[in-house]
C-alpha positions as YAML, in Angstrom:
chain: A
units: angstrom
residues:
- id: 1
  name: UNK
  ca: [13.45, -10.53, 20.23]
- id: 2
  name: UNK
  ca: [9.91, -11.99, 19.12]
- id: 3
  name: UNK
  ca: [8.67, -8.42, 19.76]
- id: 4
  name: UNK
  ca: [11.21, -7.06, 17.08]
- id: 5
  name: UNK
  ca: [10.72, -9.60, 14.70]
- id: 6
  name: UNK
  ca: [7.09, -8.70, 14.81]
- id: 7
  name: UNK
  ca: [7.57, -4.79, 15.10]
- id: 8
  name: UNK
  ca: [9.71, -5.50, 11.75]
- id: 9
  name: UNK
  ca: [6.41, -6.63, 9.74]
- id: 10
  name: UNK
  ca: [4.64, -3.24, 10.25]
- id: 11
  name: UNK
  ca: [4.51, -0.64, 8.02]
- id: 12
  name: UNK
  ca: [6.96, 2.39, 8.60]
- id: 13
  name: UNK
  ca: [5.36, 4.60, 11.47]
- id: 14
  name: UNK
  ca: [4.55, 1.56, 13.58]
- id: 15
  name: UNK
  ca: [8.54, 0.03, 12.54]
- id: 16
  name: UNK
  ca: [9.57, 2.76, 15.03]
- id: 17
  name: UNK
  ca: [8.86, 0.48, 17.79]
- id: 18
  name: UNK
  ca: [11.36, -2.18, 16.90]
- id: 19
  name: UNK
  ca: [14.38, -0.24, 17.79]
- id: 20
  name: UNK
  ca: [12.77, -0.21, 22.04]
- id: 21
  name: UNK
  ca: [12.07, -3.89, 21.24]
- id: 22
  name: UNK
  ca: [15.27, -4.72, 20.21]
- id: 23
  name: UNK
  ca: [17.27, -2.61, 23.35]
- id: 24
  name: UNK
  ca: [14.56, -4.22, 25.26]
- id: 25
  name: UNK
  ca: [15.50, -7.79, 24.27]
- id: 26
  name: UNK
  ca: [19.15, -6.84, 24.97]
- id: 27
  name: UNK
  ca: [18.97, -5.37, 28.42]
- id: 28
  name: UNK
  ca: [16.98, -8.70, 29.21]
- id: 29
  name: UNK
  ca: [20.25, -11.04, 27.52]
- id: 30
  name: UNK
  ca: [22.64, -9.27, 29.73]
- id: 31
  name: UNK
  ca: [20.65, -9.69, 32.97]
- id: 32
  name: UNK
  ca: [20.28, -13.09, 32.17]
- id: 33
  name: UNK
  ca: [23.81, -13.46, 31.68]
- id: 34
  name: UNK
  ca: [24.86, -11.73, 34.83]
- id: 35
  name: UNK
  ca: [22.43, -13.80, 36.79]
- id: 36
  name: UNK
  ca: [23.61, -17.60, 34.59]
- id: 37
  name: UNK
  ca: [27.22, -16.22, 35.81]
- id: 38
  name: UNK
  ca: [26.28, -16.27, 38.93]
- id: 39
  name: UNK
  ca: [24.62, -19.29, 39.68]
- id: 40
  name: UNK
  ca: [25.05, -23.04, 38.15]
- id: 41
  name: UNK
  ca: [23.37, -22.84, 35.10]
- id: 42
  name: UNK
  ca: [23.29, -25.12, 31.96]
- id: 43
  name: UNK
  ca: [24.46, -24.31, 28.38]
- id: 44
  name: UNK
  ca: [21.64, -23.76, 26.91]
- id: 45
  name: UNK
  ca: [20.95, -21.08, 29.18]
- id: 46
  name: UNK
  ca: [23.67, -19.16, 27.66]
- id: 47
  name: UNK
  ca: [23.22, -20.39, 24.33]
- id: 48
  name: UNK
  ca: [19.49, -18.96, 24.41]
- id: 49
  name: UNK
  ca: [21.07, -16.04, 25.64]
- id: 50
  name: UNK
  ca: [23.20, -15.49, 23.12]
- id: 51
  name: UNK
  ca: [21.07, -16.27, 20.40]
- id: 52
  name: UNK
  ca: [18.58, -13.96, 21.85]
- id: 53
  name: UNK
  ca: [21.08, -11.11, 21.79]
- id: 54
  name: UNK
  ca: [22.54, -11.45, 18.16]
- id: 55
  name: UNK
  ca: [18.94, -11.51, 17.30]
- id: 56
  name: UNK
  ca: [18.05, -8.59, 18.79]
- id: 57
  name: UNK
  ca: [21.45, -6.49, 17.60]
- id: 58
  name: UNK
  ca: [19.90, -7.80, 13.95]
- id: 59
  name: UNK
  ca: [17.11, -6.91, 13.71]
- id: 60
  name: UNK
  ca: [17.16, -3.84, 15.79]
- id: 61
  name: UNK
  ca: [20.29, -2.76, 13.49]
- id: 62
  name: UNK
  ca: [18.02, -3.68, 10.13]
- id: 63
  name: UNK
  ca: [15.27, -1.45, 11.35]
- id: 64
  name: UNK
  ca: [17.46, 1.42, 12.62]
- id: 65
  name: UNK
  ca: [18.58, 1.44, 9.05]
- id: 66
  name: UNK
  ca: [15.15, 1.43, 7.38]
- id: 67
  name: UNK
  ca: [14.28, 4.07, 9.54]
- id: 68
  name: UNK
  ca: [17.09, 6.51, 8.92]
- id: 69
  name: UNK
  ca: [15.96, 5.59, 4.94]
- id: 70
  name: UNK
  ca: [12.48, 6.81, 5.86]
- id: 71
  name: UNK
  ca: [11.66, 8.16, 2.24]
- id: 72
  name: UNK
  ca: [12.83, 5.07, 0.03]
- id: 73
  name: UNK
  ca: [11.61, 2.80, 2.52]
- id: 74
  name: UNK
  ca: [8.25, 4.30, 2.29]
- id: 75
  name: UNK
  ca: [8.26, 4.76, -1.06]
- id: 76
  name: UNK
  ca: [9.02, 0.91, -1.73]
- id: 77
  name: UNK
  ca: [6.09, -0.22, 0.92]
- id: 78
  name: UNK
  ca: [3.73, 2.09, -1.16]
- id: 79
  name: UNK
  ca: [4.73, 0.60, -3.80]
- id: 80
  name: UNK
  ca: [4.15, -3.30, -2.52]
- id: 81
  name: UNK
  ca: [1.09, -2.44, -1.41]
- id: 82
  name: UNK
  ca: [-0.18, -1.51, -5.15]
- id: 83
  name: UNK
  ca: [1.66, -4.18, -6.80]
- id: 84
  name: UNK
  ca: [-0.32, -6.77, -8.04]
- id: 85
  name: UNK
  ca: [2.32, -9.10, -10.25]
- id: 86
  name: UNK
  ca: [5.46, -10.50, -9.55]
- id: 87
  name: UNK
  ca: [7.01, -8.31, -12.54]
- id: 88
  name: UNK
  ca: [5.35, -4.96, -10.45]
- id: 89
  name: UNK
  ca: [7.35, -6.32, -7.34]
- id: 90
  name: UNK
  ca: [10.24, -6.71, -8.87]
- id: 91
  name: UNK
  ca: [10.07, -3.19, -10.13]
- id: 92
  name: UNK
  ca: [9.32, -2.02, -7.08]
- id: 93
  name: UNK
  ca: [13.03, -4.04, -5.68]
- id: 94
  name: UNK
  ca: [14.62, -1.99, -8.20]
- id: 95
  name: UNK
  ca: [13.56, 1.23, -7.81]
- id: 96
  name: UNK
  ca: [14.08, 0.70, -3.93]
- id: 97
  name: UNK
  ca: [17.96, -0.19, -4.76]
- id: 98
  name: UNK
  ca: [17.94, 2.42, -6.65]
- id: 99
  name: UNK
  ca: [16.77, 4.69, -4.45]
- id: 100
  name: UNK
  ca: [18.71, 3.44, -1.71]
- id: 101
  name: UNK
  ca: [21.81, 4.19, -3.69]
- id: 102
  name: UNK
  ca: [20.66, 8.34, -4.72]
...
């Protein structure tokens, strides 16, 4: 899951990667699963577990989504890249909405 979190912060082309993190990070929760219901295992084994896998589903769902948006999500990290004042980054959360929406 730390892997997709950090796959999330790069720009587009590189954001491709988060998608294998993320199934990554989910194959690993359910083998660790099968092998806690096997064995005597505490809690927070499973709680980890879980936590691990509704993070992965997240963020792997978040960056499945900015990559079927591949133009507007470009478009708007272009555009935070240039902008150098809170009032251009706000434009540039607008015109992604807005784009998102066309």
């Amino acid at each position: 899951m730390i892997a997709t979190y950090a796959a999330m912060a790069l720009p587009l082309p590189y954001k491709v990667a988060a998608p294998v993190f993320a199934i990554a990070a989910i194959v690993a929760a359910i083998r660790l699963f099968r092998l806690a219901s096997k064995g005597d295992h505490t809690m927070l084994v499973w709680l980890a577990g879980t936590a691990g896998l509704v993070g992965a589903l997240f963020f792997g769902g978040v960056a499945t989504s900015q990559i079927i948006m591949w133009g507007p999500t470009v478009a708007y990290e272009e555009c935070l890249s240039e902008a150098l004042t809170d009032r251009a980054l706000v434009a540039c959360e607008d015109q992604y909405s807005q784009n998102l929406w066309d």
